[in-house]
mmJSON file of the N, C-alpha and C atoms, coordinates in Angstrom:
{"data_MODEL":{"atom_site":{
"group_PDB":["ATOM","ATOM","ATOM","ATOM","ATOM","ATOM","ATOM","ATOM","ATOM","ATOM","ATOM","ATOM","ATOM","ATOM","ATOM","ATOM","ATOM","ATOM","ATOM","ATOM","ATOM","ATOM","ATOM","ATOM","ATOM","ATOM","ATOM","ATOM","ATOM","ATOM","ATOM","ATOM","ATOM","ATOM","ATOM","ATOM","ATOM","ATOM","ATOM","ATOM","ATOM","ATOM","ATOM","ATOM","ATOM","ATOM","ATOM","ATOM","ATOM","ATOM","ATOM","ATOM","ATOM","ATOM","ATOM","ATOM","ATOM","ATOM","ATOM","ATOM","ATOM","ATOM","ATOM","ATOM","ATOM","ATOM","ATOM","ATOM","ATOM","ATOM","ATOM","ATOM","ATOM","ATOM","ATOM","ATOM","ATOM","ATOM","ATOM","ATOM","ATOM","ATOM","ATOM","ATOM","ATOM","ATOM","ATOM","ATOM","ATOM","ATOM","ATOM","ATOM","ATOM","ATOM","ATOM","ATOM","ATOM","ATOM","ATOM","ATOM","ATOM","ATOM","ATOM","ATOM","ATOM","ATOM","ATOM","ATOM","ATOM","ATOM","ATOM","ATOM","ATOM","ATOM","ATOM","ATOM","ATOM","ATOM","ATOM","ATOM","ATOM","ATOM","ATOM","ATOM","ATOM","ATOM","ATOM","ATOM","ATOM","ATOM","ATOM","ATOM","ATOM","ATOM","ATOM","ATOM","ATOM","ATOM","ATOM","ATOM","ATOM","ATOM","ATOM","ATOM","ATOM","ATOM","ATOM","ATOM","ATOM","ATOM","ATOM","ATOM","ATOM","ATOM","ATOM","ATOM","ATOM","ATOM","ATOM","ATOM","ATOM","ATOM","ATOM","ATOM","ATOM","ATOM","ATOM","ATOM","ATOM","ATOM","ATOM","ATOM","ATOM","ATOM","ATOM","ATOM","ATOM","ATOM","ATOM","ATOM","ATOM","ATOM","ATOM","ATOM","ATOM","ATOM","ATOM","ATOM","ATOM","ATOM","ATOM","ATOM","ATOM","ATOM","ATOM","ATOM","ATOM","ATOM","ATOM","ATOM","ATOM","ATOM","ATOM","ATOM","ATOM","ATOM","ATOM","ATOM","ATOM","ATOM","ATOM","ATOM","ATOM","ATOM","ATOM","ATOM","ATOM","ATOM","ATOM","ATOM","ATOM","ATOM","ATOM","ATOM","ATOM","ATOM","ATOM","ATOM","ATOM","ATOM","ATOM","ATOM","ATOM","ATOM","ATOM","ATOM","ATOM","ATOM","ATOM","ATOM"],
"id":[1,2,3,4,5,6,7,8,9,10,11,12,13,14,15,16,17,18,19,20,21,22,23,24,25,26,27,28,29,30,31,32,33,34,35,36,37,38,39,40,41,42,43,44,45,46,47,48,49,50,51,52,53,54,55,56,57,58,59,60,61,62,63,64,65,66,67,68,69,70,71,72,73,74,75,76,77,78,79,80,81,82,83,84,85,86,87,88,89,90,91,92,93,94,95,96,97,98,99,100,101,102,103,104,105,106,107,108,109,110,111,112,113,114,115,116,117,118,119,120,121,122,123,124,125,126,127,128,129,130,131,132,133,134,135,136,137,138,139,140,141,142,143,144,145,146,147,148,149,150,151,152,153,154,155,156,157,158,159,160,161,162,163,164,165,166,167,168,169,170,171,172,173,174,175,176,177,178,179,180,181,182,183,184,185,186,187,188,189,190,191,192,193,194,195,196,197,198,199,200,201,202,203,204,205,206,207,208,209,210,211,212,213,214,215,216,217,218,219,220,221,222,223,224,225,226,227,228,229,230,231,232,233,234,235,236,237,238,239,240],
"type_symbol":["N","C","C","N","C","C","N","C","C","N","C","C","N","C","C","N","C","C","N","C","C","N","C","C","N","C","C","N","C","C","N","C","C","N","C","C","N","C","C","N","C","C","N","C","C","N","C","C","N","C","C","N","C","C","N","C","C","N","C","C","N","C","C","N","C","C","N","C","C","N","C","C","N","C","C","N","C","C","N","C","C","N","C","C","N","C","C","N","C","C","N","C","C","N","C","C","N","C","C","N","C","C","N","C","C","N","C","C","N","C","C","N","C","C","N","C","C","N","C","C","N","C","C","N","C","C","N","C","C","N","C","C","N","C","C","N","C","C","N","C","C","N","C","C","N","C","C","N","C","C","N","C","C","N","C","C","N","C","C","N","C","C","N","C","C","N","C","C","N","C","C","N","C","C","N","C","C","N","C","C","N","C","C","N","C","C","N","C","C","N","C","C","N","C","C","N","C","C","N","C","C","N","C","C","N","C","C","N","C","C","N","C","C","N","C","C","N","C","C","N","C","C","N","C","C","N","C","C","N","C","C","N","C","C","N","C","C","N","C","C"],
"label_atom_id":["N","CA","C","N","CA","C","N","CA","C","N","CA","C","N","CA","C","N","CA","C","N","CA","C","N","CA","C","N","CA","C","N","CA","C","N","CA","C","N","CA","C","N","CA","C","N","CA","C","N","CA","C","N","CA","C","N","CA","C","N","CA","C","N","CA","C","N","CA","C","N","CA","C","N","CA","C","N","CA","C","N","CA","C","N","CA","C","N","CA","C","N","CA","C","N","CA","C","N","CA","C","N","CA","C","N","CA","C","N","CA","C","N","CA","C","N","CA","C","N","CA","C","N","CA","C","N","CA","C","N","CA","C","N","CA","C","N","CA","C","N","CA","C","N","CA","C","N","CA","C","N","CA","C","N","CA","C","N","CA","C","N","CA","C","N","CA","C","N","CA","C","N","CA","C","N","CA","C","N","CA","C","N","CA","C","N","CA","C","N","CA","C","N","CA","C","N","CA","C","N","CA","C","N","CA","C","N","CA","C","N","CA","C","N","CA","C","N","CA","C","N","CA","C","N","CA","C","N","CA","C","N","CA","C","N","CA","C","N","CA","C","N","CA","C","N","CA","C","N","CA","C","N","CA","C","N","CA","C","N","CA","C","N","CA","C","N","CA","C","N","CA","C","N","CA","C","N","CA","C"],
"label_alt_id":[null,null,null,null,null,null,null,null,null,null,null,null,null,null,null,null,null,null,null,null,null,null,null,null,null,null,null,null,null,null,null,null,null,null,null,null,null,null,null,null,null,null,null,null,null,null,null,null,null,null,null,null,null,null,null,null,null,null,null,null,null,null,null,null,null,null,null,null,null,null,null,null,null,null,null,null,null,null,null,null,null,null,null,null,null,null,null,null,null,null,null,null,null,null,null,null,null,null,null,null,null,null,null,null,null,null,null,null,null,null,null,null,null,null,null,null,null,null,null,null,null,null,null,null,null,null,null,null,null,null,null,null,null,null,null,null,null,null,null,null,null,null,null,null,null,null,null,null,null,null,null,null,null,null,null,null,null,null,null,null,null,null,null,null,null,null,null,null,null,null,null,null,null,null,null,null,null,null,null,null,null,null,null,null,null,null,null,null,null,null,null,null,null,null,null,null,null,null,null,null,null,null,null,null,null,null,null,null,null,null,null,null,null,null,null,null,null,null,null,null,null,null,null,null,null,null,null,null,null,null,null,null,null,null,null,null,null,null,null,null],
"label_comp_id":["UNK","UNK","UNK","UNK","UNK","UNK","UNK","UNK","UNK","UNK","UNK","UNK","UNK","UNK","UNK","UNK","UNK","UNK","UNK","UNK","UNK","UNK","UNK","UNK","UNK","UNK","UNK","UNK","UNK","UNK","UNK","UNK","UNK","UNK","UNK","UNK","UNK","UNK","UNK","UNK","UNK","UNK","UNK","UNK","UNK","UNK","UNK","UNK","UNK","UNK","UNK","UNK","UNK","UNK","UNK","UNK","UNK","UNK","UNK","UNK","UNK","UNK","UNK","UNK","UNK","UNK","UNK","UNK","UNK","UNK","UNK","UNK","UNK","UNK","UNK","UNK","UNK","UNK","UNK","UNK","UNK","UNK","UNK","UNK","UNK","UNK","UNK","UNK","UNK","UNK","UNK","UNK","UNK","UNK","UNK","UNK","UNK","UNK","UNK","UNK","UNK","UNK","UNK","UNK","UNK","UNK","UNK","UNK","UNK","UNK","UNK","UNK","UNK","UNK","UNK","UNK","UNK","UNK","UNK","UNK","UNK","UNK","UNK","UNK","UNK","UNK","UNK","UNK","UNK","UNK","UNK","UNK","UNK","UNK","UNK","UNK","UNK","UNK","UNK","UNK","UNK","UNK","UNK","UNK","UNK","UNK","UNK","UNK","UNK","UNK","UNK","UNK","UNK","UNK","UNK","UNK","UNK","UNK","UNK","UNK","UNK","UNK","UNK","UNK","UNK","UNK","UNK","UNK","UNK","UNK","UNK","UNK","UNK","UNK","UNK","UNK","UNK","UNK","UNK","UNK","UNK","UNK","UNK","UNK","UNK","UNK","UNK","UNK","UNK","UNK","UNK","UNK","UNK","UNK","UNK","UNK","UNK","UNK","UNK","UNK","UNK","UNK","UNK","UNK","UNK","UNK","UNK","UNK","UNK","UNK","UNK","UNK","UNK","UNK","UNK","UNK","UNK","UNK","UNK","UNK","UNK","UNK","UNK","UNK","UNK","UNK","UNK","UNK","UNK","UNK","UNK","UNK","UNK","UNK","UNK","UNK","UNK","UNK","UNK","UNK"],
"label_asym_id":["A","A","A","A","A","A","A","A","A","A","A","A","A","A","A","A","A","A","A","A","A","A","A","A","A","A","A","A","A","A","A","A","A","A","A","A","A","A","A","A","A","A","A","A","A","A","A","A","A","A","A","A","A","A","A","A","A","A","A","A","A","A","A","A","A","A","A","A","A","A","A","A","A","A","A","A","A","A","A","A","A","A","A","A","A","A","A","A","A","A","A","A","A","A","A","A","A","A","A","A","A","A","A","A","A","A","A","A","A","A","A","A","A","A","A","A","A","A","A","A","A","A","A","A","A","A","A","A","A","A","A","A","A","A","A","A","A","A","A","A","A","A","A","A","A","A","A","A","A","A","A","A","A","A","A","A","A","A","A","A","A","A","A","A","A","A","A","A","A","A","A","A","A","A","A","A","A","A","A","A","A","A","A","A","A","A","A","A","A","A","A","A","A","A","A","A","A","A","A","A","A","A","A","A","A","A","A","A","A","A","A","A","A","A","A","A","A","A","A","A","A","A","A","A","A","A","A","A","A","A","A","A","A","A","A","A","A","A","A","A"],
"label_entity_id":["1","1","1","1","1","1","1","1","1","1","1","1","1","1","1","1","1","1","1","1","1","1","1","1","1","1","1","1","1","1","1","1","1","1","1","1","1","1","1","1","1","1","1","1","1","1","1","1","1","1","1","1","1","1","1","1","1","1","1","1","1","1","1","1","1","1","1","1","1","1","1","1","1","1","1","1","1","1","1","1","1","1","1","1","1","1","1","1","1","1","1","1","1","1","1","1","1","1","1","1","1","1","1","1","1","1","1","1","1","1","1","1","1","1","1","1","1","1","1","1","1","1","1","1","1","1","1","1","1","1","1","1","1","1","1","1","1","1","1","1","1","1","1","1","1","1","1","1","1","1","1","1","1","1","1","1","1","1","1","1","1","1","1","1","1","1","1","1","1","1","1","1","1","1","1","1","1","1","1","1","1","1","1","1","1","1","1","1","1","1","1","1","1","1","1","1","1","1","1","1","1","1","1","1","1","1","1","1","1","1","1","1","1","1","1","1","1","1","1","1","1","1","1","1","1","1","1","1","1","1","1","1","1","1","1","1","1","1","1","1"],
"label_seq_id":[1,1,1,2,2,2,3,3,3,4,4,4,5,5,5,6,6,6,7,7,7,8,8,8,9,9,9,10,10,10,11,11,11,12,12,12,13,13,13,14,14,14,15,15,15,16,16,16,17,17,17,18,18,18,19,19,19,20,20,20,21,21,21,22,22,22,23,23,23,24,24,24,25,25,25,26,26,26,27,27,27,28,28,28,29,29,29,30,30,30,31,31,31,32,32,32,33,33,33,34,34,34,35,35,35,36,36,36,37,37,37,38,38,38,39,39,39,40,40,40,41,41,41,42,42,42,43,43,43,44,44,44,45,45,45,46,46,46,47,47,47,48,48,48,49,49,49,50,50,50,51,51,51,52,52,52,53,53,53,54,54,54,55,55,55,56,56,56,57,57,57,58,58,58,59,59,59,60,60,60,61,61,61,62,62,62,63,63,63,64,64,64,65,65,65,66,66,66,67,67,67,68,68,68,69,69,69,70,70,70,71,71,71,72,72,72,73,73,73,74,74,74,75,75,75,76,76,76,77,77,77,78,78,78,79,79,79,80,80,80],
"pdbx_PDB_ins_code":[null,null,null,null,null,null,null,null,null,null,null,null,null,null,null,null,null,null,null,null,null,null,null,null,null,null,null,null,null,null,null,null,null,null,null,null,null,null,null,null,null,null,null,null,null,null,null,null,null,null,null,null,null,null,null,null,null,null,null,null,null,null,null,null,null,null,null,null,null,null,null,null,null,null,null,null,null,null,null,null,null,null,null,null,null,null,null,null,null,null,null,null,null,null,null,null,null,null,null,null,null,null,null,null,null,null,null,null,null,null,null,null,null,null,null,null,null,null,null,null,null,null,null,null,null,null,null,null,null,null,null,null,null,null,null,null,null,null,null,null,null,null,null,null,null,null,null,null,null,null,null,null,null,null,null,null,null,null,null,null,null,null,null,null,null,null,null,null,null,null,null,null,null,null,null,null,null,null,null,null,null,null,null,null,null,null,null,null,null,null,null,null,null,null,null,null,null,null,null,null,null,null,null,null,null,null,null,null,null,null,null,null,null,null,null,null,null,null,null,null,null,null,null,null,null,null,null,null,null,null,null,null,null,null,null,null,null,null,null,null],
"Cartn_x":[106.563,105.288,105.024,103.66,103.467,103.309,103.619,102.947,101.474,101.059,99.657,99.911,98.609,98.46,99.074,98.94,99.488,100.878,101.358,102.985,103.6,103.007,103.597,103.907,102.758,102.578,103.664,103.856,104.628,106.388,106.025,107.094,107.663,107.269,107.261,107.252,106.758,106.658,108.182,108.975,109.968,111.271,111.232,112.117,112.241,111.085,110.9,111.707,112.568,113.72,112.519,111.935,111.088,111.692,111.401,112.093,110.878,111.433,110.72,111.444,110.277,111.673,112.479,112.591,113.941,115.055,114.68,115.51,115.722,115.08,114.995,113.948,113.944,112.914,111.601,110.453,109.189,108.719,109.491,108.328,109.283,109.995,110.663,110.303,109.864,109.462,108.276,107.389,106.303,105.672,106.979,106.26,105.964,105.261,104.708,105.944,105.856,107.087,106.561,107.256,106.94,107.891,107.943,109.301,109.943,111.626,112.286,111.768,111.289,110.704,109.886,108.891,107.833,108.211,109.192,109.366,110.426,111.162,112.055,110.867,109.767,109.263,108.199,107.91,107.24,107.693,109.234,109.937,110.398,109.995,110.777,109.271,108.643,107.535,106.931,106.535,106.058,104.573,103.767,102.4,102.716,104.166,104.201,104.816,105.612,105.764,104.837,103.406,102.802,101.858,101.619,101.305,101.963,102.923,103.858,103.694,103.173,103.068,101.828,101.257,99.405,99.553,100.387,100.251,100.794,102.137,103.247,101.957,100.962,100.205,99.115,98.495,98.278,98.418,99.104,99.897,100.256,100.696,101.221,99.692,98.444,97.166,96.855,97.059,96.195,97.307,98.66,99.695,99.294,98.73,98.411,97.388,96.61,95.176,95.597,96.855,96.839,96.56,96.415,96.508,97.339,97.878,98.579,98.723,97.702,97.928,96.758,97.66,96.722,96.27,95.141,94.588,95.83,96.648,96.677,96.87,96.488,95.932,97.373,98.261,99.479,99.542,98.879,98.522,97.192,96.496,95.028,95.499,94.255,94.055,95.047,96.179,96.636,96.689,96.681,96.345,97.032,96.618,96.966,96.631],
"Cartn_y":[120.938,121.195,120.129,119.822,118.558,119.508,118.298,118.698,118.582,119.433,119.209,118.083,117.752,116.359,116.897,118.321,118.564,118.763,119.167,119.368,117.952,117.179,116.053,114.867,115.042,114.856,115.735,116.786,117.424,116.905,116.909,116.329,115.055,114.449,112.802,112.836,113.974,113.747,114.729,115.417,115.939,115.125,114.226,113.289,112.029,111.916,110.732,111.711,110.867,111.465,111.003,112.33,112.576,112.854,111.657,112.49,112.347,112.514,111.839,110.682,109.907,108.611,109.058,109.906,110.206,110.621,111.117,112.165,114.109,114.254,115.591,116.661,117.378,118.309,117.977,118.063,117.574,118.624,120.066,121.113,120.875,120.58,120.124,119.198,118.103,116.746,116.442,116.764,116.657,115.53,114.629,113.854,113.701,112.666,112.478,112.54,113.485,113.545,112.393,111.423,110.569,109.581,109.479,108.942,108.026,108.025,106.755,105.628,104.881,103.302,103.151,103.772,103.883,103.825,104.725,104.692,103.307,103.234,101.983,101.08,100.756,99.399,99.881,100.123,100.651,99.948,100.92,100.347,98.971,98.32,96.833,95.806,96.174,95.37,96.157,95.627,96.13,96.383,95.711,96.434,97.716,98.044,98.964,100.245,99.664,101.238,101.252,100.429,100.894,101.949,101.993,102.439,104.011,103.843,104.995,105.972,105.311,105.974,106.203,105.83,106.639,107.498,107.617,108.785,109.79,109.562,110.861,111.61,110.823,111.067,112.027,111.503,112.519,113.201,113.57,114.667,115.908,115.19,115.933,117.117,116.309,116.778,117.857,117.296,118.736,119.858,119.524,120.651,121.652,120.892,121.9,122.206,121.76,122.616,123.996,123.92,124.703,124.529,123.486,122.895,122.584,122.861,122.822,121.366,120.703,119.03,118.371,116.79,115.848,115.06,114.152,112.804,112.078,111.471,110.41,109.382,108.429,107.608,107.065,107.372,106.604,106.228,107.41,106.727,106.218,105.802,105.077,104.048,104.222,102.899,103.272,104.018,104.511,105.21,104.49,105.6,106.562,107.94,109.192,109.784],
"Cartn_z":[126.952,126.322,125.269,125.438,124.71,122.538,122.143,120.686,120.219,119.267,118.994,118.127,117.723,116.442,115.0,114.726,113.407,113.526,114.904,115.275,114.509,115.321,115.444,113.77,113.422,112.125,111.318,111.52,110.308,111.163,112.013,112.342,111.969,111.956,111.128,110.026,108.89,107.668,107.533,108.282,107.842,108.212,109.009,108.981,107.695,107.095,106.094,104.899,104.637,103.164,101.578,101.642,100.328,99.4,97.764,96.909,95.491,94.304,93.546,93.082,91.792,91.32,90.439,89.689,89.09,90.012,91.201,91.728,91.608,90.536,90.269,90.892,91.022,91.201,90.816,91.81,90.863,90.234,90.631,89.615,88.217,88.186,86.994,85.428,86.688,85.633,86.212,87.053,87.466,88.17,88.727,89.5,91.162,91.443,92.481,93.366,94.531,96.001,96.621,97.17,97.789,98.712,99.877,100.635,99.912,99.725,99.555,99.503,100.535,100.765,100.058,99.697,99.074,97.276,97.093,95.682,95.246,96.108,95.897,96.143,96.836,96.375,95.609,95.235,93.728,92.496,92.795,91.245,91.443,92.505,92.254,91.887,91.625,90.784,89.366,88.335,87.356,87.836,88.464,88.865,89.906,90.349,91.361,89.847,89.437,88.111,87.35,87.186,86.369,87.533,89.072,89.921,89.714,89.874,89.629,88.812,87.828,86.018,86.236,86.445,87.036,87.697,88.82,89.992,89.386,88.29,87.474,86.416,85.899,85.299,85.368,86.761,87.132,88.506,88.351,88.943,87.838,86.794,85.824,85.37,85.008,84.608,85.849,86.676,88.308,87.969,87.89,87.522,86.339,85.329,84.237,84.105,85.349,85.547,86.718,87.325,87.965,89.699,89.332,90.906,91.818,93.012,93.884,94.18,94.782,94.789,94.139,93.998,93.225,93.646,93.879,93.913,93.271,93.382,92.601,92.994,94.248,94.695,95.132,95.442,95.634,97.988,98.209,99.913,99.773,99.157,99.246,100.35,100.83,102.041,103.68,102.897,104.33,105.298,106.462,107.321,107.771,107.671,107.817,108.859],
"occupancy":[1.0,1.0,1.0,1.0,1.0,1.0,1.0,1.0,1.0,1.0,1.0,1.0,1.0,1.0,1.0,1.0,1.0,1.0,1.0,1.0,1.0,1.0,1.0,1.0,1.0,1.0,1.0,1.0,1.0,1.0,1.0,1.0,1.0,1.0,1.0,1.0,1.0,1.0,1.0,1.0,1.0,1.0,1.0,1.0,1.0,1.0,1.0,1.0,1.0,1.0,1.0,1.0,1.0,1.0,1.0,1.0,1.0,1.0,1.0,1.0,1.0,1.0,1.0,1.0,1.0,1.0,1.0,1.0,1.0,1.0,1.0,1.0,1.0,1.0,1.0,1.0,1.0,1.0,1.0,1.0,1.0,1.0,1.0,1.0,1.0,1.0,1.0,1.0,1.0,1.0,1.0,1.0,1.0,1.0,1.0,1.0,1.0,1.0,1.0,1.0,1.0,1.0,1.0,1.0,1.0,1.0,1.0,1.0,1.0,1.0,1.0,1.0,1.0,1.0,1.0,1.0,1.0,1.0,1.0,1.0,1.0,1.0,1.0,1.0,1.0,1.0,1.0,1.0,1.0,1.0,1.0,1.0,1.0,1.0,1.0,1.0,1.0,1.0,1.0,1.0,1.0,1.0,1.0,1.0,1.0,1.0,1.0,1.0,1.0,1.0,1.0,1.0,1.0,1.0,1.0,1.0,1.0,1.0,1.0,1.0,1.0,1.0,1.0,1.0,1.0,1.0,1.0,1.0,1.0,1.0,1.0,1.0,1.0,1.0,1.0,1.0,1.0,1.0,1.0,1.0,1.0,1.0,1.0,1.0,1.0,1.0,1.0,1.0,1.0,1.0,1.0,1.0,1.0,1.0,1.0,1.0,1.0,1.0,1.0,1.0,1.0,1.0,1.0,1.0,1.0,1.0,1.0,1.0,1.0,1.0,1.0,1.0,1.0,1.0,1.0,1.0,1.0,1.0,1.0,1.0,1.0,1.0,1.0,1.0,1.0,1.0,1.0,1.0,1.0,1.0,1.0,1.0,1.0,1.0,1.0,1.0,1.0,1.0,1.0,1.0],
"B_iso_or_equiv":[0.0,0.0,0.0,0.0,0.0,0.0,0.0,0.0,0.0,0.0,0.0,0.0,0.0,0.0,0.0,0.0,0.0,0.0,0.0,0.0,0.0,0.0,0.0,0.0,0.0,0.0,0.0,0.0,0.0,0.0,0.0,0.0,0.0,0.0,0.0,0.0,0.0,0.0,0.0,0.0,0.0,0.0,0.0,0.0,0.0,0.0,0.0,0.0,0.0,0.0,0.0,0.0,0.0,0.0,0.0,0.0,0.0,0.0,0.0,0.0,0.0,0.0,0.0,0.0,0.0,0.0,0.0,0.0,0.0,0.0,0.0,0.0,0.0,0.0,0.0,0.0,0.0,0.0,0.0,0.0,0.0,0.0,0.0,0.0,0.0,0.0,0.0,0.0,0.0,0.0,0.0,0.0,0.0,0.0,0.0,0.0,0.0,0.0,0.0,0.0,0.0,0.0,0.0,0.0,0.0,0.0,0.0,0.0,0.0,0.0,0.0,0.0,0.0,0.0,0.0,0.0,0.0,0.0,0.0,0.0,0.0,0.0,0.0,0.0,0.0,0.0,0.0,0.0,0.0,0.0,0.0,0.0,0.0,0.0,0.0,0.0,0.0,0.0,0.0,0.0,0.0,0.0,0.0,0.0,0.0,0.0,0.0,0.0,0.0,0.0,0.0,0.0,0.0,0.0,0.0,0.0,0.0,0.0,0.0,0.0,0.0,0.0,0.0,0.0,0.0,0.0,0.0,0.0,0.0,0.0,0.0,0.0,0.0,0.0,0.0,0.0,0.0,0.0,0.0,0.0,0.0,0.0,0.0,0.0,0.0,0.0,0.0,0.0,0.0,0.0,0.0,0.0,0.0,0.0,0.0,0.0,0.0,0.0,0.0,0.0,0.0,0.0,0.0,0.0,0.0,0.0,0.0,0.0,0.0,0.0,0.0,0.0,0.0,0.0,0.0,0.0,0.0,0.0,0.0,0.0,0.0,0.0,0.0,0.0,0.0,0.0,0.0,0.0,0.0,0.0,0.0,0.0,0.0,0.0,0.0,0.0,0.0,0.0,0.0,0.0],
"pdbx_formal_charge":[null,null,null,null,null,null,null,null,null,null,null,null,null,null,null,null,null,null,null,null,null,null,null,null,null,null,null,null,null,null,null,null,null,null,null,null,null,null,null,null,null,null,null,null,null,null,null,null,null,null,null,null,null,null,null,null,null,null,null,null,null,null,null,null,null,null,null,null,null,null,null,null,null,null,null,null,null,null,null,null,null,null,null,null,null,null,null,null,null,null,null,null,null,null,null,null,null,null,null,null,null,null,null,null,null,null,null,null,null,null,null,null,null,null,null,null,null,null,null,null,null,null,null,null,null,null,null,null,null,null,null,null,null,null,null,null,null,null,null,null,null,null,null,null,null,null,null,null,null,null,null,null,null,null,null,null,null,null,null,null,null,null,null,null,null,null,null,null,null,null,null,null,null,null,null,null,null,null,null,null,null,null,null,null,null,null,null,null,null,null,null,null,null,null,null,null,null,null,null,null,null,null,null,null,null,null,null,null,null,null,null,null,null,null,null,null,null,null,null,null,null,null,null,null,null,null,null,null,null,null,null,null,null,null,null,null,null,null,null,null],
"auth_seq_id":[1,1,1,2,2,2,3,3,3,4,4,4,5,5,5,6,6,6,7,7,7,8,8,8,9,9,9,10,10,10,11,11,11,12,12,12,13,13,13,14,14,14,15,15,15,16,16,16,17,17,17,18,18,18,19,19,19,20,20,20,21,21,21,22,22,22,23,23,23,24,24,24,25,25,25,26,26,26,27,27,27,28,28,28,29,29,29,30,30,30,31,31,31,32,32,32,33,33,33,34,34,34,35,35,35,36,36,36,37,37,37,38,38,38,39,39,39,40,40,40,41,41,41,42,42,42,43,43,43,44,44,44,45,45,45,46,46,46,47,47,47,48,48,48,49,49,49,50,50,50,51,51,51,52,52,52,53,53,53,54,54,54,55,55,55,56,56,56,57,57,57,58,58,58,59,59,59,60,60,60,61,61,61,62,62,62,63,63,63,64,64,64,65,65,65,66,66,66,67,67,67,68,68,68,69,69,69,70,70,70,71,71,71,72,72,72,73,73,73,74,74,74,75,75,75,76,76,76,77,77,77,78,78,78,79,79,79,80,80,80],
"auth_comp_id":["UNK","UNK","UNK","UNK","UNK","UNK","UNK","UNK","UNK","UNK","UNK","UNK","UNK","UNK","UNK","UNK","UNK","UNK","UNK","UNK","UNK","UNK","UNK","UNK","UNK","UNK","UNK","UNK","UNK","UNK","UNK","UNK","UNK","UNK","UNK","UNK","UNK","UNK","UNK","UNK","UNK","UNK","UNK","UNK","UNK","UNK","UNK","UNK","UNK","UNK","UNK","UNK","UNK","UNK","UNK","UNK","UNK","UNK","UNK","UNK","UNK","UNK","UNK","UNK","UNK","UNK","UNK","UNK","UNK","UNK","UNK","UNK","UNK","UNK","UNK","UNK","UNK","UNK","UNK","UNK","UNK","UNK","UNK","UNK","UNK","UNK","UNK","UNK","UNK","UNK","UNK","UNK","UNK","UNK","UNK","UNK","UNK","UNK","UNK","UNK","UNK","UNK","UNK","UNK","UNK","UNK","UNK","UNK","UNK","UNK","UNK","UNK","UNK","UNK","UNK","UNK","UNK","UNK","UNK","UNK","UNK","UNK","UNK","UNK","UNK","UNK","UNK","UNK","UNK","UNK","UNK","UNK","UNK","UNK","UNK","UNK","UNK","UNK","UNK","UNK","UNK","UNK","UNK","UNK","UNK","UNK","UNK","UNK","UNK","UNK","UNK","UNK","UNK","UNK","UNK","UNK","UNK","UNK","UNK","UNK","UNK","UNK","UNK","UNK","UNK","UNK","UNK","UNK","UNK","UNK","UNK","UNK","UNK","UNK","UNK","UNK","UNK","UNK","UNK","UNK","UNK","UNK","UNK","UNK","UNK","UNK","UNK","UNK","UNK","UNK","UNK","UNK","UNK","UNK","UNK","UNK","UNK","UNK","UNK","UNK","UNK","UNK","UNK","UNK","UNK","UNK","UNK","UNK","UNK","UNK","UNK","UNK","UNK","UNK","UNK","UNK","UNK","UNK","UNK","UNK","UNK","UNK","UNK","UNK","UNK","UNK","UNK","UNK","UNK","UNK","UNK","UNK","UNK","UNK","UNK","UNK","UNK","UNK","UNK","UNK"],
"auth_asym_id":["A","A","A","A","A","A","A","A","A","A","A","A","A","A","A","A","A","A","A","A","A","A","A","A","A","A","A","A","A","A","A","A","A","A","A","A","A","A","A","A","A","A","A","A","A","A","A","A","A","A","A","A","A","A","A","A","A","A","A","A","A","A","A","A","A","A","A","A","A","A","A","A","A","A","A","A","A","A","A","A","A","A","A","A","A","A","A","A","A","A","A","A","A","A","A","A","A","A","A","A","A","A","A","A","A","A","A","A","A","A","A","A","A","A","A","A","A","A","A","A","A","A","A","A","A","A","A","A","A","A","A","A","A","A","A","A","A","A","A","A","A","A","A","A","A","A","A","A","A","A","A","A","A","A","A","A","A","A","A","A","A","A","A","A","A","A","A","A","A","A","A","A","A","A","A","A","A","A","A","A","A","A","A","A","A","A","A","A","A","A","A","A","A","A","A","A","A","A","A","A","A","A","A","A","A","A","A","A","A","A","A","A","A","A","A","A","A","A","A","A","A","A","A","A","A","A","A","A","A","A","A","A","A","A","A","A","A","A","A","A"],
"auth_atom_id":["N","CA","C","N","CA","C","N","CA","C","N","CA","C","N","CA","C","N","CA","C","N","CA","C","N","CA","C","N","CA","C","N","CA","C","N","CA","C","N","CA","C","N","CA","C","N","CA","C","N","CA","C","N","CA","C","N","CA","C","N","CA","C","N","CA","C","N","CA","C","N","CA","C","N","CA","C","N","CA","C","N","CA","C","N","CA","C","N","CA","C","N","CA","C","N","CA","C","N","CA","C","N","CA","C","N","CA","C","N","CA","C","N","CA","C","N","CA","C","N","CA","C","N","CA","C","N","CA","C","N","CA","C","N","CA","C","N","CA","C","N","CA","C","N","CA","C","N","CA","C","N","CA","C","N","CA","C","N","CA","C","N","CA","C","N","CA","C","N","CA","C","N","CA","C","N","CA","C","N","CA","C","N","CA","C","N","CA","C","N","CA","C","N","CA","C","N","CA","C","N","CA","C","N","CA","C","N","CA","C","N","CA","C","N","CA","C","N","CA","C","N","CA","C","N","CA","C","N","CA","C","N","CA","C","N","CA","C","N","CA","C","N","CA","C","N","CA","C","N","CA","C","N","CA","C","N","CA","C","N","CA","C","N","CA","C","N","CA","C","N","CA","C","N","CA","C","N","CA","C"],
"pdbx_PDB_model_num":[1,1,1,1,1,1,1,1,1,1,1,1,1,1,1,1,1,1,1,1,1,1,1,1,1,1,1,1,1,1,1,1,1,1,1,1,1,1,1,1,1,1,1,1,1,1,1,1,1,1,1,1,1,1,1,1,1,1,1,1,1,1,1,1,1,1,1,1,1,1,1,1,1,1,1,1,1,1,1,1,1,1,1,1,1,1,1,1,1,1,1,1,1,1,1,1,1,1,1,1,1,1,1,1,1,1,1,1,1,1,1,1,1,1,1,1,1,1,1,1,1,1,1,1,1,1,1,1,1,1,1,1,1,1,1,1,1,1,1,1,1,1,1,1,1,1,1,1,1,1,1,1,1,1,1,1,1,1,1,1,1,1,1,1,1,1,1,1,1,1,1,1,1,1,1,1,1,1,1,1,1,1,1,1,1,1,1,1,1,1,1,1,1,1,1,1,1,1,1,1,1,1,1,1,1,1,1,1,1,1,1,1,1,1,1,1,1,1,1,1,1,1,1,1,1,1,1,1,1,1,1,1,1,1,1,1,1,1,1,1]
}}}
């Protein structure tokens, strides 16, 4: 039996090793979940942690509004 489009998708997003960049829990410290690759090249440029520090930012603000998820622009442009 074939998969639907959302099967398949969640399927792919549960193989990608999601973490945050500290490593901790994000309901913890409140940041952005976001795959490994993604956060390791982030932190290897200073325009990519100041990227970073926008998205922790807000993320942190939709959290203390009570919001489940955030804008914070960290997949812009990609396709989903």
């Amino acid at each position: 039996m074939a998969l639907k489009k959302s099967q398949k998708s969640l399927k792919k997003w549960t193989k990608q090793k999601r973490r945050t960049a500290s490593g901790k829990k994000s309901s913890k410290t409140g940041e952005v979940y976001a795959p490994s690759k993604t956060i390791a090249r982030l932190k290897s440029t200073a325009a990519g942690k100041k990227k970073l520090a926008a998205a922790n930012r807000k993320k942190r603000a939709a959290t203390k509004k009570g919001k489940q998820h955030a804008r914070h622009g960290l997949h812009k442009g990609k396709k989903r």
